[in-house]
Structures are given as C-alpha cells and as structure tokens.
C-alpha positions, 0 to 999 in steps of 0.5 A, spaced: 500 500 500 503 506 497 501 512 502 501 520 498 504 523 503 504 531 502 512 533 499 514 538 495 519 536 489 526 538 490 525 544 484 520 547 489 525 549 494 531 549 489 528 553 483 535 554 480 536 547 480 537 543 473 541 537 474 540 532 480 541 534 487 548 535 489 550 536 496 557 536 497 563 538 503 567 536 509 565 530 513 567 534 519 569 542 519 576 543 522 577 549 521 575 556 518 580 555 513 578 548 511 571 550 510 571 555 505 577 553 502 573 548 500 566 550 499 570 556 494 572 550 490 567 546 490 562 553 488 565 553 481 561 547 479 555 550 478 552 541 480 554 542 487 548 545 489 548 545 497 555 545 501 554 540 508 559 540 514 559 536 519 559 540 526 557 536 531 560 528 530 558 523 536 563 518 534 561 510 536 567 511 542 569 516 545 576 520 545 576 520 536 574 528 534 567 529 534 567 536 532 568 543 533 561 544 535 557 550 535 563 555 531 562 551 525 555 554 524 559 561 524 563 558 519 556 555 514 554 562 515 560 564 512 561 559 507 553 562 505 555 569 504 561 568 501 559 562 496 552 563 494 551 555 496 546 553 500 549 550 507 547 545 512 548 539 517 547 533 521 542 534 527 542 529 532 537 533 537 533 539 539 538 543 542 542 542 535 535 543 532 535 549 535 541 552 533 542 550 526 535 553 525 537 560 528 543 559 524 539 560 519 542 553 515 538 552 509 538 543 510 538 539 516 539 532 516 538 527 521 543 522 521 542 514 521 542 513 528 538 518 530 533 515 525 533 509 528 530 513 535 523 515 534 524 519 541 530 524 537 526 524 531 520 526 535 524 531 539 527 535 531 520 534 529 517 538 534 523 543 534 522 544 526 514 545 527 512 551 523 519 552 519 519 551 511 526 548 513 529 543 508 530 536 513 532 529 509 532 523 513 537 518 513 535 510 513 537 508 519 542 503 520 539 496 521 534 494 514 528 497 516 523 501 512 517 502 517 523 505 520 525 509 515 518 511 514 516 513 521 522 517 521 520 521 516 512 521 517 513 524 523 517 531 520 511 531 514 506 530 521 510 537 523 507 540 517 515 539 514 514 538 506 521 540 503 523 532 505 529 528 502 531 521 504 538 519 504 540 512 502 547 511 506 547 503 506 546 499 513 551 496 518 553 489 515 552 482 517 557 479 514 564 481 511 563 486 505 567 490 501 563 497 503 563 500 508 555 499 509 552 494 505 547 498 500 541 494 501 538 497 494 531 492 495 529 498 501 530 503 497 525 500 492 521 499 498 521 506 500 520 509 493 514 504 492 510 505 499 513 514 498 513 514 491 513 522 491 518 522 496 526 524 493 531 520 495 538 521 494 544 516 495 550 517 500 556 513 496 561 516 501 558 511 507 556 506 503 563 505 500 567 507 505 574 507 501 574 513 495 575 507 489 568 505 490 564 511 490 564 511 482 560 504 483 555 507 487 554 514 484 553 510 478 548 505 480 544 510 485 542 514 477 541 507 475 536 506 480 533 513 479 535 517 485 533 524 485 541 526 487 547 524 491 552 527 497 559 526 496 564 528 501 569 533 500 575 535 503 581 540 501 586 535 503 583 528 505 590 526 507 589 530 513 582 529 514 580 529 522 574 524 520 572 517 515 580 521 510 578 514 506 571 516 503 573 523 502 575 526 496 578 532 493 574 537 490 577 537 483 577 529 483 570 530 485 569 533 478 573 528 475 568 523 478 561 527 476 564 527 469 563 520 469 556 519 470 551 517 466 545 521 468 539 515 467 532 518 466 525 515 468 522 517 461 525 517 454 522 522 449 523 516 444 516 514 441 519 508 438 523 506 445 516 507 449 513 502 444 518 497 444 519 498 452 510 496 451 512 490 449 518 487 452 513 489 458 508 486 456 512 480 455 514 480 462 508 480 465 506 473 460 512 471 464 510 473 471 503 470 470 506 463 467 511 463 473 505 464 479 500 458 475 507 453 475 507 455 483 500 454 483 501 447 480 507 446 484 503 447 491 497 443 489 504 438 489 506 439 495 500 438 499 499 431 496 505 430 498 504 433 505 497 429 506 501 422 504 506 424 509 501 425 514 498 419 513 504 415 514 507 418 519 513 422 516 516 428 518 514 434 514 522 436 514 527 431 510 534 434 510 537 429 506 532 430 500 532 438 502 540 437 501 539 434 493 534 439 491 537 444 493 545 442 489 540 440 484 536 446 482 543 450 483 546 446 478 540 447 473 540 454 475 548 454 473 546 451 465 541 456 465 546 462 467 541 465 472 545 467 479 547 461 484 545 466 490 538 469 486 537 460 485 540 459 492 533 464 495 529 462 491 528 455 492 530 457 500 523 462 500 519 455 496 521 450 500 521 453 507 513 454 504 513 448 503 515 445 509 510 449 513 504 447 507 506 439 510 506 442 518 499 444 517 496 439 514 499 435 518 496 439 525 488 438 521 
C-alpha cells in the first residue's frame, strides 16, 4: 500500500536547480580555513548545489574528534555569504535543532542513528514545527523501512514538506567490501510505499574507501535517485574524520564527469513502444511463473497429506540437501545467479515445509 504523503519536489525549494541534487563538503569542519577553502572550490561547479559540514560528530567511542561544535555554524554562515551555496548539517537533537535553525542553515539532516530513535526524531520534529526548513532523513542503520518511514512521517506530521531521504547503506552482517552494505531492495521499498518522496544516495558511507564511490554514484542514477552527497575535503590526507571516503574537490569533478545521468522517461516514441512490449512480455512471464507455483503447491500438499498419513516428518534434510545442489546446478546451465537460485528455492521450500506442518496439525 503506497501512502501520498504531502512533499514538495526538490525544484520547489531549489528553483535554480537543473541537474540532480548535489550536496557536497567536509565530513567534519576543522577549521575556518578548511571550510571555505573548500566550499570556494567546490562553488565553481555550478552541480554542487548545497555545501554540508559536519559540526557536531558523536563518534561510536569516545576520545576520536567529534567536532568543533557550535563555531562551525559561524563558519556555514560564512561559507553562505561568501559562496552563494546553500549550507547545512547533521542534527542529532533539539538543542542542535535549535541552533542550526537560528543559524539560519538552509538543510538539516538527521543522521542514521538518530533515525533509528523515534524519541530524537520526535524531539527535531517538534523543534522544526512551523519552519519551511529543508530536513532529509537518513535510513537508519539496521534494514528497516517502517523505520525509515516513521522517521520521516513524523517531520511531514510537523507540517515539514521540503523532505529528502538519504540512502547511506546499513551496518553489515557479514564481511563486505563497503563500508555499509547498500541494501538497494529498501530503497525500492521506500520509493514504492513514498513514491513522491526524493531520495538521494550517500556513496561516501556506503563505500567507505574513495575507489568505490564511482560504483555507487553510478548505480544510485541507475536506480533513479533524485541526487547524491559526496564528501569533500581540501586535503583528505589530513582529514580529522572517515580521510578514506573523502575526496578532493577537483577529483570530485573528475568523478561527476563520469556519470551517466539515467532518466525515468525517454522522449523516444519508438523506445516507449518497444519498452510496451518487452513489458508486456514480462508480465506473460510473471503470470506463467505464479500458475507453475500454483501447480507446484497443489504438489506439495499431496505430498504433505501422504506424509501425514504415514507418519513422516514434514522436514527431510537429506532430500532438502539434493534439491537444493540440484536446482543450483540447473540454475548454473541456465546462467541465472547461484545466490538469486540459492533464495529462491530457500523462500519455496521453507513454504513448503510449513504447507506439510499444517496439514499435518488438521
């Protein structure tokens, strides 16, 4: 069930704005010099559109640099006069809420652990309440779109309607070459519960390391995403915070050059034709896949009744076992991938096994 949720496009609060949403700047804000040296550069590409700095940083232990703090508004403030940039920060509570808004900071954002606290998010929304202040929501650390959502319809309930999420990738389970694993089915998920929502991506968490950025940004466009946040320093080397995800200006621009910008539409009469067809091919199919399902259900609880009626249990490794290495070799001379086979046939047999427990229960 989608939910229309009253949002305004990104056009409506950044009218000047012709390419996808560019924000871009220091993960943390070190110094006055640092700040706008960097934003200067950064403004002579006119894609960047908003330049963040981080002022506060609450680190997952203490003792690592966690900010300049309040000073760095001053420095934003300054970055906006200077440069002509929209600027803006992390909030993590009221207080910093508050100060950000009296700094007169054009976009507020609510990092991925905060997000997961519907009491912090309850507590910026309140404190946002009657603004027309810019606040993006990131997902929050661990998959849960209902999270995600419940962050973000507490700001819309403030009467906020300049809203953007923020696709920052998630804590991963297992070892992986990111520094968050991307998770892209929540995303889809998001966009398909809030399909007037803008999402923009954030390579610089998913990643991690500078040489996995490109990756990303390209496949957040291949997705659709509305824009991204890259962070930018004027010297990574030295950075006081995440120096590996950053990137310098100048390499920043090298990186954009590098995108293709996909579009949800063509203007191609022939493409929407042949792209009618393909689909309408693609439906044909999903419709043969589920009546095979059906078929194979009806199957099952054969199976599932003659077990019953002799007594067998619902569940037999040794034949789960073979079916699986079965399918994923079908899976393999049919080119398809062995994880996707692998899921698959986990979610089918697993649905199994609970069709044959109930039948067995009546």
């Amino acid at each position: 069930m989608t939910i229309k949720l009253e949002i305004n496009p990104i056009k409506e609060w950044l009218p000047q704005i012709d390419n996808p949403l560019l924000i871009s700047g220091p993960c943390s804000l070190e110094s006055e010099e640092q700040a706008l040296e960097t934003a200067k550069l950064l403004a002579k590409d006119k894609r960047v559109f908003v330049y963040r700095g981080g002022v506060w940083k609450p680190r997952t232990r203490p003792g690592s640099f966690e900010g300049v703090g309040s000073v760095g508004l001053k420095w934003l403030q300054l970055v906006k006069k200077e440069t002509g940039l929209l600027v803006g920060t992390e909030v993590a509570n009221a207080q910093h809420t508050e100060e950000a808004l009296k700094a007169g900071l054009d976009v507020l954002w609510i990092g991925a652990r905060s997000t997961a606290s519907p009491f912090v998010v309850q507590e910026i929304a309140d404190v946002v309440k009657g603004t027309d202040a810019v606040v993006m929501v990131k997902n929050p650390v661990n998959p849960d779109v209902q999270l995600w959502m419940g962050g973000i319809e507490r700001i819309n309930q403030a009467g906020i309607k300049n809203i953007v999420a923020i696709h920052r990738g998630f804590t991963p389970f297992s070892e992986t070459k990111y520094r968050n694993f991307p998770n892209w089915k929540t995303v889809i998920e998001l966009r398909r519960l809030l399909p007037n929502l803008p999402i923009i991506c954030d390579p610089s968490h998913i990643a991690g390391k500078r040489e996995y950025l490109t990756e990303i940004s390209q496949k957040a466009f291949d997705m659709g995403m509305d824009g991204l946040m890259l962070e930018s320093h004027l010297d990574p080397s030295v950075a006081l915070s995440d120096a590996a995800q950053q990137l310098t200006p100048t390499d920043l621009g090298k990186l954009l050059n590098k995108l293709i910008i996909r579009h949800e539409n063509a203007n191609n009469p022939d493409f929407e034709n042949q792209l009618d067809v393909l689909r309408n091919r693609i439906d044909a199919i999903d419709s043969e896949i589920l009546e095979t399902l059906a078929s194979r259900v009806a199957v099952v609880n054969q199976i599932g009744e003659y077990k019953r009626d002799n007594n067998v249990t619902a569940l037999q490794i040794s034949r789960w076992t073979k079916l699986m290495e079965n399918r994923v070799n079908l899976g393999k001379d049919l080119n398809l991938n062995e994880t996707f086979v692998k899921i698959l046939f986990q979610l089918i047999h697993e649905d199994s096994v609970r069709m044959q427990t109930e039948i067995m229960d009546k």
